[in-house]
C-alpha positions as CSV (number, residue, x, y, z in Angstrom):
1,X,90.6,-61.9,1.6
2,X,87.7,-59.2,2.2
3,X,88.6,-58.6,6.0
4,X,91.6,-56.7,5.5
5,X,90.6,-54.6,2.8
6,X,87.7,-53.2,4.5
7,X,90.0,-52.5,7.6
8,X,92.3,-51.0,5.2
9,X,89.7,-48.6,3.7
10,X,88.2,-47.9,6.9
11,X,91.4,-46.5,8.1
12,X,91.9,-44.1,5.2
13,X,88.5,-42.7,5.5
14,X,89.0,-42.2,9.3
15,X,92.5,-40.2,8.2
16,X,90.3,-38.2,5.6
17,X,87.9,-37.0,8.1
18,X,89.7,-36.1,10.8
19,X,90.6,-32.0,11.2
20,X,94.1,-30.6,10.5
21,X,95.7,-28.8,13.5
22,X,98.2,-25.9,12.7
23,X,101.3,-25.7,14.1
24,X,101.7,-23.4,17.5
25,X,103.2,-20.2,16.8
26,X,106.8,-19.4,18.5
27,X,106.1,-16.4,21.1
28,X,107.5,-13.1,19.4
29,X,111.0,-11.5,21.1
30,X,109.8,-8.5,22.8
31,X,110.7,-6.0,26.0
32,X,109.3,-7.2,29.3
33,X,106.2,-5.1,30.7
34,X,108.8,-3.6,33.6
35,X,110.8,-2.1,30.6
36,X,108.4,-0.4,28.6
37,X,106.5,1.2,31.3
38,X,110.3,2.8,32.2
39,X,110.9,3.4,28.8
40,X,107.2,5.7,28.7
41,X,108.2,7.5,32.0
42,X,111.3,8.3,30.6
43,X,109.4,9.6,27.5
44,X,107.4,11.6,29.0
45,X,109.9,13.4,31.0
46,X,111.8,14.1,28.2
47,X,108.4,16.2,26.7
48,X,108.3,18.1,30.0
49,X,111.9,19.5,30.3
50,X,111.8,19.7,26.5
51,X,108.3,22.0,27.5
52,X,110.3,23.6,30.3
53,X,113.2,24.6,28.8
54,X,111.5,26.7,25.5
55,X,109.1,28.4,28.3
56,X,112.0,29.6,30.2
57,X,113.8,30.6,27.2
58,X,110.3,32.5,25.8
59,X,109.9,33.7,29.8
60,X,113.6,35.2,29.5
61,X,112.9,36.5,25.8
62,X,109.4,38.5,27.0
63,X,110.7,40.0,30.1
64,X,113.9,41.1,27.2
65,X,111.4,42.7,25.4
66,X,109.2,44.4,28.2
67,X,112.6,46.1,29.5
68,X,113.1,47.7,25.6
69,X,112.9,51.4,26.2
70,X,111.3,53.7,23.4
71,X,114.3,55.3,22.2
72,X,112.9,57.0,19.6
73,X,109.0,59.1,19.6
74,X,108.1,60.3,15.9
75,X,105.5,63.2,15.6
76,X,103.5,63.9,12.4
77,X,101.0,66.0,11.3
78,X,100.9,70.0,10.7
79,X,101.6,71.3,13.9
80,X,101.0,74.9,13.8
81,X,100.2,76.0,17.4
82,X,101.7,72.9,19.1
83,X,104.8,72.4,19.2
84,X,106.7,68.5,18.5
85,X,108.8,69.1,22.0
86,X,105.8,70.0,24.0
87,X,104.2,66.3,22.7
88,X,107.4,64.4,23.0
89,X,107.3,65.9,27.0
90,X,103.6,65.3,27.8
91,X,103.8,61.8,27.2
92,X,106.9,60.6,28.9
93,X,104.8,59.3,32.3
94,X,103.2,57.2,29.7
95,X,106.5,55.4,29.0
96,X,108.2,54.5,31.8
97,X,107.4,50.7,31.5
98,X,109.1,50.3,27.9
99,X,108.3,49.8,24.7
100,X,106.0,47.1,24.9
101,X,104.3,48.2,28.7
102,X,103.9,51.7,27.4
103,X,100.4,52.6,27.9
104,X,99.1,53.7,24.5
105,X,95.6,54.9,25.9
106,X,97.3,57.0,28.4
107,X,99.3,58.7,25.4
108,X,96.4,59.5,23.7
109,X,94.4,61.2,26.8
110,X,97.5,63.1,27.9
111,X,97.7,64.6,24.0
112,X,93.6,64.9,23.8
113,X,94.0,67.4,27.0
114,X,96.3,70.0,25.0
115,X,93.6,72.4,24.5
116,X,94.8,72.6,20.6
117,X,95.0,68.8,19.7
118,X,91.6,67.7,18.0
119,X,92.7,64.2,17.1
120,X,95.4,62.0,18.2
121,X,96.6,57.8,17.4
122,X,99.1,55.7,18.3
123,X,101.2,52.8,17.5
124,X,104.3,51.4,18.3
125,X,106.9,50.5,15.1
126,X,109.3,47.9,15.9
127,X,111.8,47.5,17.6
128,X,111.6,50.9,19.6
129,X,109.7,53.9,17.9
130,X,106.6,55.3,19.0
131,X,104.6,57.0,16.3
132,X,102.3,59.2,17.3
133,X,100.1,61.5,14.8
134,X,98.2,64.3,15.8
135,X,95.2,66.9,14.3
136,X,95.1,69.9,15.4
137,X,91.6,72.0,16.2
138,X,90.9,73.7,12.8
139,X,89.4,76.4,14.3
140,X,86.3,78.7,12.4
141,X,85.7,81.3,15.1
142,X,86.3,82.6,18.1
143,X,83.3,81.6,20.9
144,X,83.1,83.8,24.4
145,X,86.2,84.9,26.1
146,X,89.1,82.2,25.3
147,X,86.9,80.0,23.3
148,X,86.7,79.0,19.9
149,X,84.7,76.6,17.8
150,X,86.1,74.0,15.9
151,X,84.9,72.7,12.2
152,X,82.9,70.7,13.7
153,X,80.9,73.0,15.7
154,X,82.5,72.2,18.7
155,X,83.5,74.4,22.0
156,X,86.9,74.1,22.8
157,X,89.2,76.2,25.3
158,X,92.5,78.2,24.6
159,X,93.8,81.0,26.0
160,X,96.1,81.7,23.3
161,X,94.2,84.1,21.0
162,X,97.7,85.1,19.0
163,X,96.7,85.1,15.0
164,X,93.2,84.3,15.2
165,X,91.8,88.2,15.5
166,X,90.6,88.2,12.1
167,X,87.9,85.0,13.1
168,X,84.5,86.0,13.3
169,X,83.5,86.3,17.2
170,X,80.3,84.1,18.1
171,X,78.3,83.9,21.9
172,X,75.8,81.8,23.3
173,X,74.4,80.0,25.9
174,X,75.3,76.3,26.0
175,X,74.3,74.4,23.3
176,X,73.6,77.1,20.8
177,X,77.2,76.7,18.7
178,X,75.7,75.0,15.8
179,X,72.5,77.4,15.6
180,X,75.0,80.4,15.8
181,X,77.1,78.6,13.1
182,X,74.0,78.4,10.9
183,X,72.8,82.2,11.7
184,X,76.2,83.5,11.1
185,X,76.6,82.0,7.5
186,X,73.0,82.9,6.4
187,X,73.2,86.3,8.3
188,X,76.4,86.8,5.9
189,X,75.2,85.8,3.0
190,X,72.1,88.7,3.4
191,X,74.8,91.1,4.0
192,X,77.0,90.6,1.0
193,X,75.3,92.2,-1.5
194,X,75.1,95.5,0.6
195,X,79.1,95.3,0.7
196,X,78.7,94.7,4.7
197,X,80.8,92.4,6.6
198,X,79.8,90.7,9.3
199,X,82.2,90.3,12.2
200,X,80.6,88.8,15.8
201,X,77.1,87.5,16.5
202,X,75.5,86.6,19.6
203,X,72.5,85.0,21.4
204,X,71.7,86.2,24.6
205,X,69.1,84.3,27.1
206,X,65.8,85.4,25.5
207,X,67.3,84.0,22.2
208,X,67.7,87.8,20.6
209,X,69.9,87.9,17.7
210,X,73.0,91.0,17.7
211,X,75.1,91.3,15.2
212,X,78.8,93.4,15.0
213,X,79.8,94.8,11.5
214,X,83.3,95.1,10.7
215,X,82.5,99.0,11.1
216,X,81.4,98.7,14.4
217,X,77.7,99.2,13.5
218,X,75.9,97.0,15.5
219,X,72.7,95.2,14.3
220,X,69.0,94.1,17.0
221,X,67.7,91.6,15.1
222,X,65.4,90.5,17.5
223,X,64.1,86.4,18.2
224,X,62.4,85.6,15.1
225,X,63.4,84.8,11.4
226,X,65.2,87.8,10.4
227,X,65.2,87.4,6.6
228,X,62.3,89.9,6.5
229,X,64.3,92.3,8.6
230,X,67.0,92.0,6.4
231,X,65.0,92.9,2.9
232,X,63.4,96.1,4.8
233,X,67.2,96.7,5.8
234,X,68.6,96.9,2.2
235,X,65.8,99.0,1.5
236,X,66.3,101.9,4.2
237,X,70.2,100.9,3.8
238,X,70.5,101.7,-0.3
239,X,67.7,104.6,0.0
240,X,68.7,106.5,3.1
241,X,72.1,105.2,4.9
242,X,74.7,104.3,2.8
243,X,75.7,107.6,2.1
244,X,76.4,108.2,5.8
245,X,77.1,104.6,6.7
246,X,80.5,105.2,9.0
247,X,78.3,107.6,11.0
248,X,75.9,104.8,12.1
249,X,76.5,103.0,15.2
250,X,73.3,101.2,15.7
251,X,70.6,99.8,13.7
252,X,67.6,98.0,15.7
253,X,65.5,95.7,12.9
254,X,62.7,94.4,16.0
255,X,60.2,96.5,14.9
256,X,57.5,95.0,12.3
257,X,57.3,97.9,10.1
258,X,60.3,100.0,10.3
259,X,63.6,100.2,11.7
260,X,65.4,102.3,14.2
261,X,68.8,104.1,13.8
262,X,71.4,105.8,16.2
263,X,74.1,107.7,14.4
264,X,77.5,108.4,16.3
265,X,78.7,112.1,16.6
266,X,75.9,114.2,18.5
267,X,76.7,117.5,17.0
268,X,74.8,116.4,14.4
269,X,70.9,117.4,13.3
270,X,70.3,112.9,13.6
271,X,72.5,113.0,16.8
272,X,69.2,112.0,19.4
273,X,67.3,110.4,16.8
274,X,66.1,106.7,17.4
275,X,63.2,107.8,15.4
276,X,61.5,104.8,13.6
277,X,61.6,104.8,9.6
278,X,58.6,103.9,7.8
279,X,58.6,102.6,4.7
């Protein structure tokens, strides 16, 4: 019979058509919301005391190291007119704190005001030296009463004086170091070949030039270039002084066309003359 089989078929396309459903899936096992928010509070407290304990520990291990004393302070450098017990002293106040609180920039001020000490650094070597290395003043005359300049043309004070004698002696008003530095060397350097040796120069406040010979013979060179002065010198010097040279105690070069001598002893015939010699 047709009946049937068209129920039949009508049936299996119905089955064909209709949409598949998956299976539900079985909730997973898992830890209920209560636990897992104890279980981050619990982490978290674990960080801090973990945090706590190493800063405690690093606090403890700092305030170690602040309380280090500096058992040891190391001095280099060619000390001649400082000695390594007055450096050691000076900077004790500096080091009451310890090793690491010692106040390195106070170090180097307290050195700096020894009136020899021209350079000074510092640095700490572990675990409780402090190295400290120190230049002296080198100096390259002597400057005033007390004074000397250093190779760098610069004033410093001392009143220790012991060894230096033989440094030539330079004077000026403030500010005038380097210019006398300059005069001295080319004011030397003239003199040489007349077998003179210069030993002091000064400036006063006109800006006049006076120069000491090792003889004692003193030189007016007067405030203008005195390289002139100096050629009319060697003249007058080779043709008419060296032959009496020790008995000369002044020489005055100011004048534009001659020069003016005093001689020492008065007994004799040149004892009042300050006669001018033309050339």
């Amino acid at each position: 019979m047709v009946e049937p089989r068209k129920a039949a078929t009508t049936r299996r396309r119905s089955s064909a058509g209709a949409t598949r459903r998956r299976p539900a899936r079985a909730p997973r096992p898992g830890m209920q919301p209560g636990l897992r928010l104890l279980d981050g509070w619990v982490n978290r407290l674990l960080v801090l005391l973990a945090t706590g304990v190493v800063c405690v520990v690093g606090l403890r291990g700092w305030i170690a190291l602040q309380e280090i004393p500096v058992q040891r302070i190391a001095v280099t450098g060619s000390l001649h007119r400082t000695q390594t017990e007055v450096v050691q002293d000076m900077v004790q106040p500096a080091l009451v704190g310890g090793f690491l609180s010692a106040n390195l920039d106070e170090v180097r001020a307290r050195l700096q005001a020894l009136p020899w000490i021209y350079r000074v650094s510092v640095r700490r070597r572990w675990p409780s030296t402090l190295e400290i290395s120190v230049q002296e003043q080198l100096p390259i005359a002597r400057w005033g009463q007390g004074g000397f300049l250093n190779h760098e043309g610069e004033v410093f004070q001392s009143a220790s004086v012991t060894g230096e004698d033989s440094l030539p002696r330079l004077e000026g008003p403030p500010g005038s170091a380097r210019e006398l530095i300059v005069n001295y060397q080319q004011l030397g350097d003239l003199l040489q070949p007349m077998g003179l040796v210069l030993h002091a120069l000064s400036l006063d406040d006109r800006g006049h030039l006076s120069a000491e010979l090792d003889s004692g013979t003193r030189l007016a060179l007067g405030n203008v270039d005195f390289g002139d002065r100096l050629e009319r010198f060697a003249t007058v010097y080779h043709r008419e002084l060296a032959a009496r040279w020790s008995e000369v105690e002044r020489v005055d070069l100011r004048y534009e066309s001659g020069l003016a001598v005093a001689f020492r002893e008065p007994e004799t015939e040149a004892a009042q003359l300050a006669s001018v010699v033309e050339q």
